[in-house]
N, C-alpha and C positions, 0 to 999 in steps of 0.2 A: 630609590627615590633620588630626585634631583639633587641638588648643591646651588643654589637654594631649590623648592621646591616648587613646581610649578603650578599654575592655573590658567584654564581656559576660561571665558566670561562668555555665556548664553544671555539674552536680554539683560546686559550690561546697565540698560538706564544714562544714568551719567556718576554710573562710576562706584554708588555707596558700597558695594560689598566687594568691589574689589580696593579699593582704598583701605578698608577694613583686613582683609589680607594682606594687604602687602605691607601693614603697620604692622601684621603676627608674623611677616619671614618669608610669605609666598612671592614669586613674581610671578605678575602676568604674562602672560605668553600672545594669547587673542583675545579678541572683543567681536561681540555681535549685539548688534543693535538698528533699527530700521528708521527710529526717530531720526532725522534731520539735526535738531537742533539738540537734543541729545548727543549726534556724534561729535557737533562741532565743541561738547565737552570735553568728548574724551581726546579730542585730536588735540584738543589745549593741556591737555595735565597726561594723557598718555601719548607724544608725539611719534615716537618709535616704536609703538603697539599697533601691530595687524589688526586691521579692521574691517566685519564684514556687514552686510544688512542682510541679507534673505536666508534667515536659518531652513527653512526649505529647498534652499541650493546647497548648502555647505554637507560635506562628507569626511573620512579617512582622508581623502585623496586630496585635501585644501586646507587644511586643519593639522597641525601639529601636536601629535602624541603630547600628552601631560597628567602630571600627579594628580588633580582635582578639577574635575569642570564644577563649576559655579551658576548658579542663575534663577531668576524669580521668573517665572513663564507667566503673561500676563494670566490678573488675576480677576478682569472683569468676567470670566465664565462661572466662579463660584463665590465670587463676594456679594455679601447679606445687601450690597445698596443697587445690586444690578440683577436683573432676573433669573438669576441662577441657571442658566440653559445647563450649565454642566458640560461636557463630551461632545452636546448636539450644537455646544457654540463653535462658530468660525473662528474664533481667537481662544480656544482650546489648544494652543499651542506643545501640552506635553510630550504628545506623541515625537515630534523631532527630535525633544529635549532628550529622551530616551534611548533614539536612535544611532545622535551620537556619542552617544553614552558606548552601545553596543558596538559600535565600530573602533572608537577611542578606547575604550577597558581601560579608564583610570585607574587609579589605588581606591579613591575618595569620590563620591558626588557631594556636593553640597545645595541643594532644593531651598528658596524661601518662598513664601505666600502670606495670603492673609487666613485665620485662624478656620475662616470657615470651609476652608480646603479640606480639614479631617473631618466632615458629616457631606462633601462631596468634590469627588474624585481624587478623595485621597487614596481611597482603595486600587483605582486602575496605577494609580501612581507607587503602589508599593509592590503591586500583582506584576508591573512591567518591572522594577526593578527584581524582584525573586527569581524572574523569570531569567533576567540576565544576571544572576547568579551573585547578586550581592547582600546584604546583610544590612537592616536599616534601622534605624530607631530614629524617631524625632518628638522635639517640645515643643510650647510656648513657650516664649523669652520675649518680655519687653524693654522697651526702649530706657522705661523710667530705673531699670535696674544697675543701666550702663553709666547713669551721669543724666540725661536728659529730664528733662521738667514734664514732657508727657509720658502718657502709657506706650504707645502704639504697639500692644501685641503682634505678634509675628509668628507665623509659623516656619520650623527652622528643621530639614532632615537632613541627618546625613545616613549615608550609603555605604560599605566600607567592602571589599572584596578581601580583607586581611581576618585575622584572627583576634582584631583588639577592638572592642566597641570604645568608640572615644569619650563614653558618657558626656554626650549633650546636655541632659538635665545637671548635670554640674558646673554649667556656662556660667551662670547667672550666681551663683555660690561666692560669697568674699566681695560681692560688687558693694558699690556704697547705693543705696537707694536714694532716690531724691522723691519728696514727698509730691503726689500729682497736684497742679494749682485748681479747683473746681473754676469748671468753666461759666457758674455764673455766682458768684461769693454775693452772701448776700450785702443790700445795699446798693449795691449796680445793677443799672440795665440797661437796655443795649442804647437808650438814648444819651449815655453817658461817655459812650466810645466819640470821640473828637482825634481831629489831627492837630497836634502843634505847629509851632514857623516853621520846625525844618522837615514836615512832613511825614512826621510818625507816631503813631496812635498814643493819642495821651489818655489815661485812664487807671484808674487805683490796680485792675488786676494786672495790666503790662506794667504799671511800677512793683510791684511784686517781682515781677519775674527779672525784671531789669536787677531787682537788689538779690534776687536768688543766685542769676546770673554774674554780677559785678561786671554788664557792659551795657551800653544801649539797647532799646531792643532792636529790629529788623527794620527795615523800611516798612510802607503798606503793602508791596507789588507779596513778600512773603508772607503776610498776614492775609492773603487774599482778597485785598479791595481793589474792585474794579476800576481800572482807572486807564482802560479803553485802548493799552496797548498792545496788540498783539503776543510779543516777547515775553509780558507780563505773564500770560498766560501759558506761555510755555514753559516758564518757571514755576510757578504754579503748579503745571502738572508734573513737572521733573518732582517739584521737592515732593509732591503726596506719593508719586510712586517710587521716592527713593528707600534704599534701606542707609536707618544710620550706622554709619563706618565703624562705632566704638563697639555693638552688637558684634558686624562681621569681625571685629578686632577678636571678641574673645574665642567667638569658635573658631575663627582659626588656629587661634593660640592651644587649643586642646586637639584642634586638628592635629598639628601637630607634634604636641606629646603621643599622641596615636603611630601617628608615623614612624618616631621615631624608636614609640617600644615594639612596632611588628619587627623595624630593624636589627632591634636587640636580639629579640627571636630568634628572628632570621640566621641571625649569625652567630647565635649560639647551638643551632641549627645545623651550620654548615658545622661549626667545629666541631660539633657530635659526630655530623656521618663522618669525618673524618677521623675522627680518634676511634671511628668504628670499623673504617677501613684500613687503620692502621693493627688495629686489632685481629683482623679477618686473616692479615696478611702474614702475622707472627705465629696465628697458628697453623695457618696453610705449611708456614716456614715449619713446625716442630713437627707436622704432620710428615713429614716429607725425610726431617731428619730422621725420625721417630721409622718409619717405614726403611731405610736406609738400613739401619742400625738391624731390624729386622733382617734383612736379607743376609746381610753382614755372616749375623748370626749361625744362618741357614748353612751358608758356605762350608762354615766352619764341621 
């Protein structure tokens, strides 16, 4: 394993799960990402991170060796609000994600999606990883476990070619829960949502969250009100398909405890075959004297 250890980022977004690693000890190594306005995130907070768009051209051969590839493969082929094509959609993108999996042979994958990935294609997704010879388990883990005000389940695998499963269902174990705020308390309705002077949603549930939170809340453009800006939108879509960073924070923090007990292993490992070869070597050694002493004998 590296010093720190590393990660590669497959459909990077702008950024949430590798922020999230790199707050448990990982550096990033590369980013892939095809959005536009997404890269010019990561070009702002990752300046000296390689960056590529077309994971269909990327290989071995452009891609540098690392401890963990990382990545959410888009998830409109198996989420419940999109027609579920599954495999037969064009933005079925796992196949790549797999590929350079088998080329790269990290220590670690780390896979996210949305939940309803395991009733489909979660199965080709764990038949390709067995296949290239790694070991997987994965949970749900929500959002609201980490510190945040929503739920937003997530589906989370990790992969491991080692001999320590990292227990994923132990991510979310010790976190502080924050209770979800129902999204329509009764008393409110949606004629009640109003902007105030300085352009942000005034309304009994966002003061909730404002006092849950202890800070303002967001402008509209992250609340999702339309208000006809292009960019708007683009943030928009960043924040729904990001993951949040305090999630990637804990698995990677068990990532690598993982890590670092195959090391232990490992190296209690070497220093066995070696106190085995030192042993191999003392008896060879009395075999020899032993044999000696024989002849000796015979002389006589």
């Amino acid at each position: 394993m590296s010093d720190p250890p590393t990660v590669g980022s497959l459909f990077s977004g702008v950024g949430g799960l590798d922020l999230g690693l790199e707050r448990a000890g990982f550096e990033v190594r590369w980013q892939v990402e095809w959005d536009q306005s997404c890269l010019e995130i990561l070009e702002r907070h990752w300046p000296e991170v390689p960056k590529y768009e077309d994971v269909q051209q990327l290989s071995s051969s452009t891609l540098e060796t690392v401890d963990l590839i990382s990545g959410g493969f888009p998830c409109q082929p198996v989420s419940v609000s999109g027609k579920r094509k599954g495999t037969s959609d064009p933005r079925w993108l796992w196949p790549h994600f797999a590929r350079l999996v088998g080329e790269l042979r990290p220590q670690y994958v780390l896979v996210e999606n949305v939940p309803a990935l395991t009733s489909q294609g979660g199965a080709e997704v764990l038949a390709d990883l067995v296949t290239l010879g790694y070991n997987a388990e994965w949970h749900h883990l929500p959002a609201g476990a980490f510190g945040a005000t929503h739920l937003r389940w997530r589906f989370f695998l990790v992969a491991h070619s080692g001999s320590t499963a990292p227990q994923l269902a132990n991510a979310a174990r010790g976190q502080e829960w924050v209770a979800p705020i129902p999204l329509q308390p009764e008393g409110v309705s949606p004629q009640d949502w109003q902007v105030d002077a300085e352009g942000r949603l005034a309304n009994p549930l966002i003061a909730r969250w404002e006092e849950a939170e202890g800070h303002p809340s967001p402008p509209p453009w992250i609340q999702g009100m339309d208000d006809g800006a292009a960019s708007r939108v683009d943030r928009e879509r960043q924040i729904g398909n990001a993951v949040v960073p305090q999630v990637a924070e804990a698995v990677g923090r068990w990532l690598l405890a993982s890590l670092e007990e195959d090391e232990e292993k490992e190296r209690m490992l070497t220093v066995q075959r070696e106190q085995n070869a030192k042993v191999r070597a003392a008896q060879e050694k009395i075999g020899e004297m032993y044999a000696d002493a024989i002849r000796e004998l015979g002389k006589e």
